[in-house]
N, C-alpha and C positions, 0 to 999 in steps of 0.2 A: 879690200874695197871692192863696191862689187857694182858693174856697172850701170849705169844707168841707159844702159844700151841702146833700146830703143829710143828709148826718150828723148827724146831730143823734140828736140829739139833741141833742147832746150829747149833755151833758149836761154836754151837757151835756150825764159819765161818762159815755155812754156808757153803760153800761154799763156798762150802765150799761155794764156788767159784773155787779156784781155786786148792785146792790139794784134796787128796780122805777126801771123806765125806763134810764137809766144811769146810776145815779149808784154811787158806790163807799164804803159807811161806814166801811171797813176802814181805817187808814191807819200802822198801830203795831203790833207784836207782842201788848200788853196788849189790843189793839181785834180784832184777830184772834182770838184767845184766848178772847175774855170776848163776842163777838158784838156787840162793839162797843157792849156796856152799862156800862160805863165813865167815865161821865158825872156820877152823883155822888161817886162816890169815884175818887180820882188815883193810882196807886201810881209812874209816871216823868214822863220831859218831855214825856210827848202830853200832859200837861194842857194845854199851849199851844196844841193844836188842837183838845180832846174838850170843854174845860172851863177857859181860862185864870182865872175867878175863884178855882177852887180853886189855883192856883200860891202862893197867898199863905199856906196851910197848910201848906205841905211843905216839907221840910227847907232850910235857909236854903246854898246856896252853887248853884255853877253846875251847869247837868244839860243833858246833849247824849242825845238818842238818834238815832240813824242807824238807819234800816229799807233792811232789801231786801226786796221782796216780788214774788211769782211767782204769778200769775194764768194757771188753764188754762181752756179755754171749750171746754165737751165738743161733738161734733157733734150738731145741734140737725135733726131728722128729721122732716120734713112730708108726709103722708100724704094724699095728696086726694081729697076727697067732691065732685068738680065734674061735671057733663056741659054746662056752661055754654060757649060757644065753641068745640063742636066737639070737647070733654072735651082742650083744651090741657094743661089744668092734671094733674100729675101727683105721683108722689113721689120725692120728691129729700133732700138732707141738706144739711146746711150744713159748710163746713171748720173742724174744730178751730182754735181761737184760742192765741196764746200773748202774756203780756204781761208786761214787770220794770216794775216798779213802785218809783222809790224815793222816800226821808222821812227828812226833817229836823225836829226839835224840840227847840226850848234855850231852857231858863229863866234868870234872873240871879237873884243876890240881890236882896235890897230896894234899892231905889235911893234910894229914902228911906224913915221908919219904916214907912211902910203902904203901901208902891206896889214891885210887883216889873212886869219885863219879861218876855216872851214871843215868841214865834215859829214857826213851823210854814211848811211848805214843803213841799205836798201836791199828790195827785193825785186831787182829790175825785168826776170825773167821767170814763165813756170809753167806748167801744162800739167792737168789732169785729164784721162779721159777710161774711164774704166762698161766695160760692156759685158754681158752676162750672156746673150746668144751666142750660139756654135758658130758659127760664122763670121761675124766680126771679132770673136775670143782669139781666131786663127791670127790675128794681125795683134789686135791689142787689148785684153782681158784687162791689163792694168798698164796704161802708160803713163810715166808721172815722172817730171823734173821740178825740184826746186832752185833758185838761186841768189847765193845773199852777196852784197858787196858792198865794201867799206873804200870809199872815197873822200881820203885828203885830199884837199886844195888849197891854195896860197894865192891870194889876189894883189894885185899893184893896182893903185892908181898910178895914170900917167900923168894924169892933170885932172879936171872939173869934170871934165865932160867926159873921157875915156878911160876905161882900163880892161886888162885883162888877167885871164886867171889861168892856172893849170894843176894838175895831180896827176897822181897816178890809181888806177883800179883794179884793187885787190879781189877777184868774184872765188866765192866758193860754191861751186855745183853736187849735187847730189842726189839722188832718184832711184827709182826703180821701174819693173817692165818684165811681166809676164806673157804669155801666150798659146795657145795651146790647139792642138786639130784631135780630135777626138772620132775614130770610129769612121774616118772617109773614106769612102769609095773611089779608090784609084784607079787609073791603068798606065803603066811604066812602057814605052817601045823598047825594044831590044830587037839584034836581027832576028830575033828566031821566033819574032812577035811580038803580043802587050800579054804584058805577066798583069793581070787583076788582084787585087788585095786589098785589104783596110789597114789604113794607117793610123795609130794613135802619136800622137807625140807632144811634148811639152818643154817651154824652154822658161827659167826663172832666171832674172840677175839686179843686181845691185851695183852699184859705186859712185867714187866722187872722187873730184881733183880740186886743185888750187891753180887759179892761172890768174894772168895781169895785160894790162892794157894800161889806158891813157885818156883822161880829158883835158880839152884846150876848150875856152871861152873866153868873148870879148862884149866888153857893153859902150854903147856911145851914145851921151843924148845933145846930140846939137842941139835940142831948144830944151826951155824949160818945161814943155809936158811932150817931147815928143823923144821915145827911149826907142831904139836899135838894139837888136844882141845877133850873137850867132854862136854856136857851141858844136861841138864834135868829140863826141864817147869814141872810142877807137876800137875795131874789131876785139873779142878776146879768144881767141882758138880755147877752148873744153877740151883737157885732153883726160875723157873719162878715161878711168882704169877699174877693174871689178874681177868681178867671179862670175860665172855662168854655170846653169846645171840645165841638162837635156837626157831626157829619156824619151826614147824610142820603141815600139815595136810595130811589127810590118806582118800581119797574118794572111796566108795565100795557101788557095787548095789547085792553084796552077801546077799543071805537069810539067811546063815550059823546061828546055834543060836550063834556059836562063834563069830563073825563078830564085837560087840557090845565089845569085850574082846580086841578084836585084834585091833579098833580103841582106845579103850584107854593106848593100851601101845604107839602105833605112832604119836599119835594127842596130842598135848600142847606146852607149850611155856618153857625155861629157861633164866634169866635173874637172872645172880650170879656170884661166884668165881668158877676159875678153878685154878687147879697148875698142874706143871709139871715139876721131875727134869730132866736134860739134862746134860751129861757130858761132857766138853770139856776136849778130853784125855789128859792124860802124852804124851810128846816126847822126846824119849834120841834121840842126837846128837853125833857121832864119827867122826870128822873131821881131815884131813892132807893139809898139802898143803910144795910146794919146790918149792923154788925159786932161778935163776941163771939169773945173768945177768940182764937183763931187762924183764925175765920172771919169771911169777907164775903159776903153776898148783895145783888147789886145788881140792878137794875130799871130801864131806859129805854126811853120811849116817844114815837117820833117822827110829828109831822104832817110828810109832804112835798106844798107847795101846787104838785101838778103842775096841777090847773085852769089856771094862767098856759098851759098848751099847748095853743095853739087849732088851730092850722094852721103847714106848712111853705108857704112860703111863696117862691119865687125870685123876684128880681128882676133882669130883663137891662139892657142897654143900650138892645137893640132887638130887634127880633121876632124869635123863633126859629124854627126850623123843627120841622114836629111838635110844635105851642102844646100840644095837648090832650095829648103825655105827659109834654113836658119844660115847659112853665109853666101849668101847671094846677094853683090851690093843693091839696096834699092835707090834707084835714081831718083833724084830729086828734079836739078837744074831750077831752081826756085829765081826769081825777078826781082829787083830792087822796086822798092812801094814808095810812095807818097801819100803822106798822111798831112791834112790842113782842120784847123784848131781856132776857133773861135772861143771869143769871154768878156765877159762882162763885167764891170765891176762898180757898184753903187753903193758911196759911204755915206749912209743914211743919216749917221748919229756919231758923234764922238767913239760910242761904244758899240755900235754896230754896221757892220760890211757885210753887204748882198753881193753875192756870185752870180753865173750862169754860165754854162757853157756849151757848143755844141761841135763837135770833129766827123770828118768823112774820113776811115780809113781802109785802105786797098788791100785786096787777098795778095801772097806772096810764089802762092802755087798756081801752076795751068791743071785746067782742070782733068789732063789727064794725068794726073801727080798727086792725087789729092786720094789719101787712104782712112781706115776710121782711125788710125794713131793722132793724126793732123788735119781734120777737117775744115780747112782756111776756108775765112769767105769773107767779101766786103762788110764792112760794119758802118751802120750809123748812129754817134754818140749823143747823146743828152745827158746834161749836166745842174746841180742846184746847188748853193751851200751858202751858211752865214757864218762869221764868225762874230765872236761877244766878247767883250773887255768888262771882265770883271773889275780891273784894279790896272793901273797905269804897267804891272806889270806881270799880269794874270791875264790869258785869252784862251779862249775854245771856240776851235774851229767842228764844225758838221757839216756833212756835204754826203749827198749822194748821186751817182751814177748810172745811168740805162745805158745797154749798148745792145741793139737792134742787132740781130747779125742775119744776114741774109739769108734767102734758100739760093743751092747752087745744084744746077746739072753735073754729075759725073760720067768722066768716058776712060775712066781707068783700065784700058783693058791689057793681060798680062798672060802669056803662055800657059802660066801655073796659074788652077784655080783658086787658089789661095791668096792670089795676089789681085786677081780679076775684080774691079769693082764699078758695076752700069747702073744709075740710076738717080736720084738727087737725094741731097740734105736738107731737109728743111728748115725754115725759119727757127731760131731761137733767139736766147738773150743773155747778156751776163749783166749783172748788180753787182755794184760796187759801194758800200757803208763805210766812210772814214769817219775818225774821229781823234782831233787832232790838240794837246793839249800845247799853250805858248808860254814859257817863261824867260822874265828878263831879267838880270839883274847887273 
């Protein structure tokens, strides 16, 4: 197994992709649609994974939805404010991402008078970010996690109005993360002075674990159109495990008598285990939504406790070569976010339901944290989608996704040039394409 080291995030997601850090809230055509505010009111089978207590409200027989979903990651353009090292640092862009995404959710009937089943089989977490200049290659040439999880759930009603639900969450992570310094110009202090030299080096790794967590959910509607929920996904600690490979060499026409010291801490090879834990946060959910007539307006607002992200962290077998770029923890100290979720919902026609949706959510990095593996920034979402009733038990759902992601100042600055990063990110976007297919029976 071979780690996904850098990666991380994840997200854990990763990226997320698509919300701050990496985490991905989209996972259904109605959650795409509606910005993923969804949460107190259910209209298919992602209540199995936005809201399984509401599953015990809605219509009593089987409900499958199958998603396909298409994630683009526009190229993400760094513009550098540096003279630090020699003004290394320059502007470069990052390669468009492309990512399918697919989702499973099925509900059963009651299994007895007040208890229905549930299921969901997502991709709640993921990060791509790959770059081709020297310079940002140094940090992240290819950083990439995926993340998939299968969440049973069991709902009670307690009565008419309330119930709730819980399971447990099975996430399976897996990734990769290249990097490489090609041909820099160093200089090392020693007493006896700076040994000058060019450094190449390069580190590849892979892996993947199995770890578990927990969701709790509850739904209440004191009136007839007015629905309450709240839910809480529970931290999952990633305890990647992998393999890592590093090659080194360190060329110098220094006399220094140190010279001979300072090539052998830069120059070798590693071919072993790495680990690294990564936590994919808790997220508590507060959601409302009222509905009149042939309309809904719903409302969710998410805490994600990214605090749990302290530092990346590797672990070898045994010493590597070039400690200070390949096992020197990188600090994170990342913030818990607040994300708020707006949607719409207008049922035009027996056979037909209009969406909209729109979310403001928060970067999880300070901006002196912020590297090209993880480029956090505020986002602001926009959202559309319809779905069609072919047949009382035929429906497809479409829906697509804009997220605005901001430009951001950076003031990353770091001892080692390598790690040094002055300048901003600019503006991009991500696209998100569901398509979500409903059957009942």
């Amino acid at each position: 197994m071979k780690v996904l080291n850098k990666i991380i995030l994840l997200s854990l997601g990763a990226s997320l992709v698509s919300g701050s850090g990496f985490k991905i809230p989209e996972q259904s055509g109605d959650s795409v649609a509606m910005a993923a505010s969804n949460v107190a009111a259910s209209f298919s089978a992602d209540a199995a994974y936005y809201n399984p207590a509401n599953m015990v409200f809605m219509p009593v027989h089987h409900e499958i939805g199958f998603s396909q979903q298409y994630l683009r990651l526009g190229s993400l353009n760094f513009k550098n404010e540096s003279t630090r090292f020699g003004n290394q640092n320059y502007d470069t862009s990052s390669k468009v991402g492309h990512f399918y995404v697919p989702g499973l959710n099925v509900i059963s009937p009651f299994i007895t008078e007040n208890i229905r089943f549930g299921m969901s089989l997502s991709v709640p977490a993921g990060m791509t970010m790959r770059w081709d200049d020297p310079y940002p290659k140094s940090i992240a040439e290819i950083f990439q996690i995926q993340v998939l999880e299968l969440a049973p759930s069991i709902a009670y009603m307690i009565n008419d109005q309330l119930s709730i639900a819980v399971g447990p969450r099975a996430v399976y992570s897996t990734g990769k993360a290249k990097n490489e310094v090609k041909n820099a110009q160093i200089g090392v202090s020693t007493p006896y002075g700076v040994v000058d030299g060019d450094l190449s080096a390069r580190r590849e790794m892979e892996g993947n674990s199995w770890d578990f967590g927990y969701n709790a959910a509850l739904a209440y509607r004191p009136t007839e159109n007015l629905s309450l929920a709240a839910t809480y996904r529970s931290k999952v600690n990633m305890t990647l495990k992998g393999d890592a490979s590093i090659r080194s060499t360190f060329n110098t026409t220094s006399t220094n008598p140190a010279a001979p010291v300072v090539r052998g801490e830069l120059e070798g090879t590693y071919n072993g285990d790495v680990s690294i834990d990564i936590p994919l946060p808790a997220i508590l959910t507060l959601g409302t939504a009222y509905s009149w007539d042939n309309l809904t307006l719903s409302f969710a607002y998410d805490r994600t406790f990214w605090s749990s992200l302290k530092e990346f962290d590797f672990e070898y077998s045994r010493k590597v070569p070039v400690s200070d770029m390949f096992d020197k923890p990188v600090d994170k100290q990342w913030h818990d976010t607040d994300t708020f979720r707006f949607g719409v919902v207008y049922q035009y026609s027996d056979q037909l339901r209009l969406m909209g949706g729109f979310a403001i959510d928060e970067p999880a990095a300070d901006s002196d944290k912020v590297r090209f593996e993880l480029p956090d920034t505020k986002s602001y979402i926009y959202s559309l989608g319809s779905n069609y009733k072919f047949t009382p038990a035929l429906d497809l759902t479409a829906a697509a996704l804009y997220q605005d992601r901001q430009k951001r100042q950076i003031n990353a600055r770091d001892e080692h040039a390598f790690n040094n990063l002055e300048g901003t990110f600019g503006r991009t976007n991500i696209w998100i394409l569901n398509l979500t297919l409903g059957y009942r029976f």
